[in-house]
Each structure stands twice: as structure tokens, then as C-alpha cells.
VEXZASE-359478 format. One line per field, with one value per residue (C-alpha): residue number from 1; x, y, z. Coordinates in Angstrom, 1 decimal. Last residue first. Layout:
nr = [NUM  ...] .
east = [X  ...] .
north = [Y  ...] .
up = [Z  ...] .
# end
This chain:
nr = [318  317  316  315  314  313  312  311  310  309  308  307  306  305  304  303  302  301  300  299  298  297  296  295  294  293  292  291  290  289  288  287  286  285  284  283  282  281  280  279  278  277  276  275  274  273  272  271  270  269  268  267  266  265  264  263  262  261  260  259  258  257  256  255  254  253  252  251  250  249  248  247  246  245  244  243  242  241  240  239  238  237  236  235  234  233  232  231  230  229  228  227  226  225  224  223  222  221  220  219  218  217  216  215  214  213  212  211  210  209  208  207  206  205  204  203  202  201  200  199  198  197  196  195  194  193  192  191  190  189  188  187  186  185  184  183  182  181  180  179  178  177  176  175  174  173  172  171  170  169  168  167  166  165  164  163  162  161  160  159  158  157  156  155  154  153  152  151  150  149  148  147  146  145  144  143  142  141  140  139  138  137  136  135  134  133  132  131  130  129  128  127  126  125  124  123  122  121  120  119  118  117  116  115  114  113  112  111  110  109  108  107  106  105  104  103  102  101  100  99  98  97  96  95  94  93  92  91  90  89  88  87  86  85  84  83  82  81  80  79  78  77  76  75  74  73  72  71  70  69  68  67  66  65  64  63  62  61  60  59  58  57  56  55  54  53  52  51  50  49  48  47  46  45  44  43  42  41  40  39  38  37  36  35  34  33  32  31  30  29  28  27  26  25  24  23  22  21  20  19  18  17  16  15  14  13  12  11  10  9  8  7  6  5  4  3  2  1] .
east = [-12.7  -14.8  -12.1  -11.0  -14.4  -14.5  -10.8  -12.2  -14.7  -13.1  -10.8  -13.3  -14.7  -11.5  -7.9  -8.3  -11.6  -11.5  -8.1  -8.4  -11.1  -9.5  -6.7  -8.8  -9.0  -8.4  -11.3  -13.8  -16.3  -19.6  -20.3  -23.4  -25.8  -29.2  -31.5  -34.3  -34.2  -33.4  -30.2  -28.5  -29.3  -27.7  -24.4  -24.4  -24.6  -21.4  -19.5  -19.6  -20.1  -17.9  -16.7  -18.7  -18.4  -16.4  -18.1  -17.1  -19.9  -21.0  -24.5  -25.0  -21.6  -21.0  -18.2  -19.2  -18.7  -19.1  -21.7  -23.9  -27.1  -26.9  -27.9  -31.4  -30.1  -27.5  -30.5  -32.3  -29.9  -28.9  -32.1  -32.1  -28.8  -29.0  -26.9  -25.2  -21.7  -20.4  -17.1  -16.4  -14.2  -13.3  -11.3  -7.8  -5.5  -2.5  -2.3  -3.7  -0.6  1.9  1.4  1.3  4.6  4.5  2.7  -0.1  -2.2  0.4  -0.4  -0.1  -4.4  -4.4  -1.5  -1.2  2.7  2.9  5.4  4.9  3.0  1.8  -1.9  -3.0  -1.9  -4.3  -6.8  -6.1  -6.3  -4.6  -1.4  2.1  4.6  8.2  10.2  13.7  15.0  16.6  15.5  12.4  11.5  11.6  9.6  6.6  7.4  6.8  3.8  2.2  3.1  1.7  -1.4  -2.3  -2.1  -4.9  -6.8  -6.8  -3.9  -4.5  -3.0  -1.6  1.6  0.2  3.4  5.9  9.7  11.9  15.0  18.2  18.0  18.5  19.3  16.6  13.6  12.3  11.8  9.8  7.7  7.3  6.4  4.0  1.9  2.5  0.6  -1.8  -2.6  -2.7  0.2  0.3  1.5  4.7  5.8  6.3  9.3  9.3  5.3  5.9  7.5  5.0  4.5  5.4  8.7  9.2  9.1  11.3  14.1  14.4  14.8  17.6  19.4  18.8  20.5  23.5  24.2  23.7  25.5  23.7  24.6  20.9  20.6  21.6  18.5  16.1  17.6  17.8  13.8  13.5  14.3  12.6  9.0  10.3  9.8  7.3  5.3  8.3  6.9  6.1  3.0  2.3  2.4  6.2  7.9  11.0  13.8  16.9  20.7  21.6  19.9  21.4  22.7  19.0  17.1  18.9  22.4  21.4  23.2  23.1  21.2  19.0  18.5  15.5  15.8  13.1  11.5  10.4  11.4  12.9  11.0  12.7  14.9  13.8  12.7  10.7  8.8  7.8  6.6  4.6  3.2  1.8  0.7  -3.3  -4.5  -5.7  -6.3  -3.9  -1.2  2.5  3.2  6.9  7.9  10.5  14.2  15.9  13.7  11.7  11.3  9.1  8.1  6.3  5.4  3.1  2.6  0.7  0.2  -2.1  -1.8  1.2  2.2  3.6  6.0  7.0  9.7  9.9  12.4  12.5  14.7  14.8  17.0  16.8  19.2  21.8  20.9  20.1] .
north = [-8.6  -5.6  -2.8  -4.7  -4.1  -0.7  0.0  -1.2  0.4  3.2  1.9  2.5  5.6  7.4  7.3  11.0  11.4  7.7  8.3  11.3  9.9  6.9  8.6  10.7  14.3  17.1  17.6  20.0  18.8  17.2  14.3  12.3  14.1  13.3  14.1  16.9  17.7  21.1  20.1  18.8  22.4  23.9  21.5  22.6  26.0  25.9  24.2  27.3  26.5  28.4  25.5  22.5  20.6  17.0  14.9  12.1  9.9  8.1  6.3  4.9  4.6  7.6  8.7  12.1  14.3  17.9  18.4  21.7  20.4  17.1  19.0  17.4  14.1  13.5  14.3  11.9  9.1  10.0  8.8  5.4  5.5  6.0  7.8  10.3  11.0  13.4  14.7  17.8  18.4  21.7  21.4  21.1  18.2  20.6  19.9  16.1  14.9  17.7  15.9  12.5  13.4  12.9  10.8  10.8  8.6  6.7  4.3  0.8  0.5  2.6  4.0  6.0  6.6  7.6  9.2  9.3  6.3  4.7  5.7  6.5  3.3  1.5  3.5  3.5  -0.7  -2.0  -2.4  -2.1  -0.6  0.4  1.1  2.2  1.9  4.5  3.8  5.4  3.5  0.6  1.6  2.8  -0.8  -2.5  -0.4  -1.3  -5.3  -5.1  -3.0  -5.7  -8.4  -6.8  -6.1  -9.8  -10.4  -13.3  -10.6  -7.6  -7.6  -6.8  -6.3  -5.2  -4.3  -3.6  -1.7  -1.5  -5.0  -6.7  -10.0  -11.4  -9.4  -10.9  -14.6  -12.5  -11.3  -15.0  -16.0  -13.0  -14.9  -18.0  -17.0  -15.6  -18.4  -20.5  -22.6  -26.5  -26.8  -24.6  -27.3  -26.8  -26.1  -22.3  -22.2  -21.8  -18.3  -17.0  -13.8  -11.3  -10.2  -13.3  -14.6  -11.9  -12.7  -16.3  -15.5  -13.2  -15.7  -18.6  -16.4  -15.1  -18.8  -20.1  -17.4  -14.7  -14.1  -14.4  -17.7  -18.5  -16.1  -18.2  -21.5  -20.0  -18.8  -22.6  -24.1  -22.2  -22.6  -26.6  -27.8  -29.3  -26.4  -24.5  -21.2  -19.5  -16.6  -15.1  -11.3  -11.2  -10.0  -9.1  -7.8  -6.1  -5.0  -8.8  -9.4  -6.2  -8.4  -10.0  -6.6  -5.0  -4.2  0.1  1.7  4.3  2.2  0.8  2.1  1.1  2.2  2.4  0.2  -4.1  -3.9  -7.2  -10.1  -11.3  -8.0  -7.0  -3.8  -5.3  -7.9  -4.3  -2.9  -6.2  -6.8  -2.8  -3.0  -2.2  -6.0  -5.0  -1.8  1.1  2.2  1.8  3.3  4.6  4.6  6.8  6.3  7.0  8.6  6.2  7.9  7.5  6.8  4.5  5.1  2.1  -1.2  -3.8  -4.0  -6.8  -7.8  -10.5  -9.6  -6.3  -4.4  -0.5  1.6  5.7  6.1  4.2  5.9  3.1  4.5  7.9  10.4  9.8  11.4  9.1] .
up = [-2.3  -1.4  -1.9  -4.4  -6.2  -5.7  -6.7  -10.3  -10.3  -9.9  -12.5  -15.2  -13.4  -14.1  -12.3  -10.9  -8.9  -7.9  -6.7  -5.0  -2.9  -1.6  -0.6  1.6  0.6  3.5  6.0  6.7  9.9  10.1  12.4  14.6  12.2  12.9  10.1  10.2  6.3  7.4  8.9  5.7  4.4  7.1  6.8  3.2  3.5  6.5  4.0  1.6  -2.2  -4.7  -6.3  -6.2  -2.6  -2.7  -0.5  1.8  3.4  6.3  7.2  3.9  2.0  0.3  -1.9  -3.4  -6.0  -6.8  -4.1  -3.8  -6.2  -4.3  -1.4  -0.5  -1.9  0.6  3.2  1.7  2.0  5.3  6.4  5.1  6.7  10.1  12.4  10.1  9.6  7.1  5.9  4.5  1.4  -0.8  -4.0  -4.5  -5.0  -4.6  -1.2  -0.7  -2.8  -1.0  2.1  0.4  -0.5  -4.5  -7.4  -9.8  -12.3  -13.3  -15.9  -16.1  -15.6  -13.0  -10.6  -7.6  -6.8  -2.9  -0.9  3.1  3.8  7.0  7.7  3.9  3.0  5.0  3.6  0.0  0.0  -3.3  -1.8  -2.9  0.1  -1.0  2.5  2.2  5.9  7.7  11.4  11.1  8.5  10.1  12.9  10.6  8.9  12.3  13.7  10.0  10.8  14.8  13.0  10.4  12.9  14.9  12.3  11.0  9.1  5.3  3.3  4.8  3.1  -1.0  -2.3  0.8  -0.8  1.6  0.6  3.2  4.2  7.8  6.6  8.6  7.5  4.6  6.3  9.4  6.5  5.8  8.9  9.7  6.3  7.5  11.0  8.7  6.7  9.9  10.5  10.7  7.1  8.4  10.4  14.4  16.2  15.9  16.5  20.6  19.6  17.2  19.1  16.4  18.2  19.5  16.4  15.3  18.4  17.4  13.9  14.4  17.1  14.5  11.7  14.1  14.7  10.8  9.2  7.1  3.4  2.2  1.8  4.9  6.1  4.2  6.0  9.3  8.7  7.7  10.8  12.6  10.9  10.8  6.9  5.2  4.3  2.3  2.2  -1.0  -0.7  -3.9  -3.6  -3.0  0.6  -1.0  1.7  -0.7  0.3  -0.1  -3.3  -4.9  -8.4  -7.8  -7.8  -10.8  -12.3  -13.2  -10.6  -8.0  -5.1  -7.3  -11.2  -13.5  -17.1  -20.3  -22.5  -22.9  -19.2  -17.8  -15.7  -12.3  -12.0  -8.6  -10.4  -13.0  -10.8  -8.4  -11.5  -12.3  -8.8  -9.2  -12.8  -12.5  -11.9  -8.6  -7.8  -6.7  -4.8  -5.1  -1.2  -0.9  3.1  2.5  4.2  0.6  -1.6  -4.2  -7.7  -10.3  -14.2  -15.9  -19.7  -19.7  -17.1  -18.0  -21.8  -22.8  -26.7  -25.5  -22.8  -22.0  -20.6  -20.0  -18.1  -18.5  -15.8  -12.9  -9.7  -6.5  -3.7  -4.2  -1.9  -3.9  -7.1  -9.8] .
# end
């Protein structure tokens, strides 16, 4: 692994049972990225991430961290794990226990109770120190236990699913966080099945279906060599952009509509400025058309397959 990856997998699998969850997995997580592990639920993400904190092995391949190959727990210290499945101690005093997590991480008790102090400040929770967890909201818990993952000041942080349980106002003061994080040097790996959130925060991604990879890279270069030609379309009602979708569904490749905006993939050859006169002749208001690059979302219904775009569909709505 050269030194400026963090995280390098090489070729990793593991199954259960009949059930393989994650196949032929390869990537690499550059030092001070913020590394989204994208795609629908059930498609390996929780299990990669189990892999490389070295809670369940690989049945094949390597994982190395920071230049060696002892796993997550041997690199506890150097590692923030926010898991999936929420594990606060509800009993306990919210401050109390953040000086507890942090002693567990190395930290002493003073400089632990100072760092907690200062986070729920940070994330407004300061009158909720000296209450129990049980009396939290699911998303208060939630900012708790990212606060919890923070204390020891780790080089890697490992998000799975983070924005569980936030309203959108939550979800911002945790993406402002990890965008400041990362520009202080952290190692960022991000696994969430929402492609727009991502979208707004990563720099690397690794889109994965089913335990495969579908496609990774800078999220710049991603969208570059996705090819194709994309407008984007907003109309003011939907029963009427409806028809006018179907008045040039002879000029669109694909298309990820939702009623009153929608994201189309033009076939080769056809000129954006055709299809926004032939959307005009059906007499439908238009509140937007302009060229865009690929959303997230897009590429990865085009490339993981209509299985698991169905799949991403229905997490999407979950």
C-alpha cells in the first residue's frame, strides 16, 4: 500500500451460509478523502466496513490500514466507528458516558469531559449532558453517538449509515462536520445508501450492488468518463409533464422521472436544444431545462442493473 492510502482491500469476499455478501472486492481509500461506500441496502456495505474493522474476517483476499495488514481493533485508537446499529448505554448520564467511551479509547478522564463538553456544545445538546440517554430523542442519540466516535480524535472515521433518525437540519450540521474534518486531514469512509447526500460531500466513491463493485474513482472523474448526454427537466405540473416526457421518448436513452422533475439520458446523436423544442410544442410549462453532468443516482441505476435499481428505489423510499 502506498502511503498515501489509508484503507487498500484487495480482492476480499464472505459469505454466509449459501448467501455471498460481498465478492471479488477491491478498493482504495486515499488519505484525507471523504470515501463514500454507496449503494442499497443489503448490497455488502455494513459487511465491508465489519471486514475492515476486523469484527468478522474475509473468507479471501487482504485488507491493510495504515500500511499494515493487523486490522480495525489492533488500530482501535487511530479509528472513529459510528456502526449501523445504534448501541448507547440508556441508563447512563449522556456526559457521563461520552467520558466513559472516550476512556476507552486511551483518553484521560479530564481531557475526555473537556472534549465532550465542547461537542455537545458543538451539536447543541449541552442542557442534555446530565440527563439519561433513554430520555433522548432518536436523533439526539444518534448526534450522541457520533459525538462518542469523535473524542479520541481519530485518523479514519468510519460513518455507516450516519444520517439515521436527523432531520434535515441535523443532517447538514453532521455533513458541515465531516466536510470540516476532512479538511483537516481526516480519512473519511462514508456508507450510505442515499446517492444524493453523498453526492454533496464525497470526493472518492465505490458504488456497489449486490457484493459487487459496480464502479469506483474521484467523483469528478466518475461523472467524466460516464459519458452520455444529460439535461435536466422541471415542469410545473405533473400530469402535464407526463405527456410531454412522452412526446420525446423517441430522443431519451433513459430517464429517471419523478412527475414534475426528471433526469434524462439523450440517445446518442441527439441535440438538447431538439429536445427542449419538442417539449415546447406540447405547450407545457417548463420552470427548468439546462445540460447537466450525471447525478449519482443516475449512474447507478444505469450501471448496477434493474435488479438493484429496484433495489436503490426502495431505499430511497424507506
Amino acid at each position: 500500500m502506498t502511503d498515501n492510502n489509508v484503507v487498500a482491500i484487495d480482492r476480499i469476499a464472505k459469505r454466509f451460509a449459501d448467501h455471498v455478501a460481498v465478492a471479488d472486492l477491491s478498493l482504495r481509500v486515499p488519505r484525507g478523502a471523504v470515501y463514500g461506500l454507496l449503494g442499497p441496502n443489503g448490497a455488502g456495505k455494513t459487511t465491508t466496513i465489519r471486514m475492515i474493522m476486523n469484527i468478522t474476517i474475509p473468507d479471501e483476499g487482504t485488507i491493510e490500514l495504515f500500511g499494515d495488514r493487523m486490522g480495525g481493533r489492533h488500530h482501535s485508537a487511530r479509528i472513529g466507528y459510528l456502526p449501523e446499529e445504534r448501541g448507547l448505554y440508556r441508563k447512563m448520564r449522556v456526559r457521563d458516558m461520552l467520558v466513559f467511551l472516550a476512556e476507552a479509547k486511551g483518553v484521560s478522564r479530564a481531557t475526555g469531559g473537556a472534549k465532550a463538553d465542547e461537542w455537545l456544545r458543538r451539536l447543541d445538546l449541552s442542557e442534555w449532558g446530565p440527563r439519561k440517554v433513554e430520555e433522548l430523542s432518536k436523533g439526539m442519540q444518534q448526534k450522541v453517538q457520533f459525538i462518542g466516535t469523535m473524542l479520541h480524535e481519530p485518523e479514519l472515521l468510519i460513518l455507516d449509515e450516519p444520517f439515521s433518525g436527523l432531520d434535515p437540519i441535523n443532517q447538514q450540521v453532521l455533513r458541515d462536520i465531516v466536510v470540516h474534518l476532512s479538511r483537516s486531514g481526516k480519512t473519511i469512509i462514508f456508507s450510505t445508501h442515499q446517492m444524493d447526500v453523498a453526492e454533496k460531500i464525497c470526493d472518492h466513491v465505490c458504488i456497489i450492488a449486490r457484493g459487487r463493485k459496480v464502479l469506483d474513482g474521484g467523483l469528478a472523474e466518475v461523472k467524466r468518463v460516464h459519458g452520455g448526454t444529460y439535461v435536466a427537466v422541471a415542469f410545473e405540473d405533473a400530469t402535464a409533464g407526463a405527456g410531454a416526457m412522452r412526446a420525446v421518448s423517441d430522443l431519451v436513452a433513459a430517464a429517471d422521472d419523478s412527475g414534475v422533475f426528471a433526469e434524462l439520458k439523450l440517445k446518442d446523436g441527439v441535440d438538447p436544444q431538439t429536445v427542449l423544442e419538442q417539449l415546447m410544442k406540447t405547450g407545457v410549462r417548463i420552470r427548468r431545462f439546462e445540460r447537466i453532468e450525471p447525478s449519482l443516482n443516475r449512474i447507478f441505476l444505469e450501471k448496477a442493473g434493474p435488479e438493484a435499481a429496484s433495489e436503490a428505489r426502495e431505499a430511497s423510499d424507506a
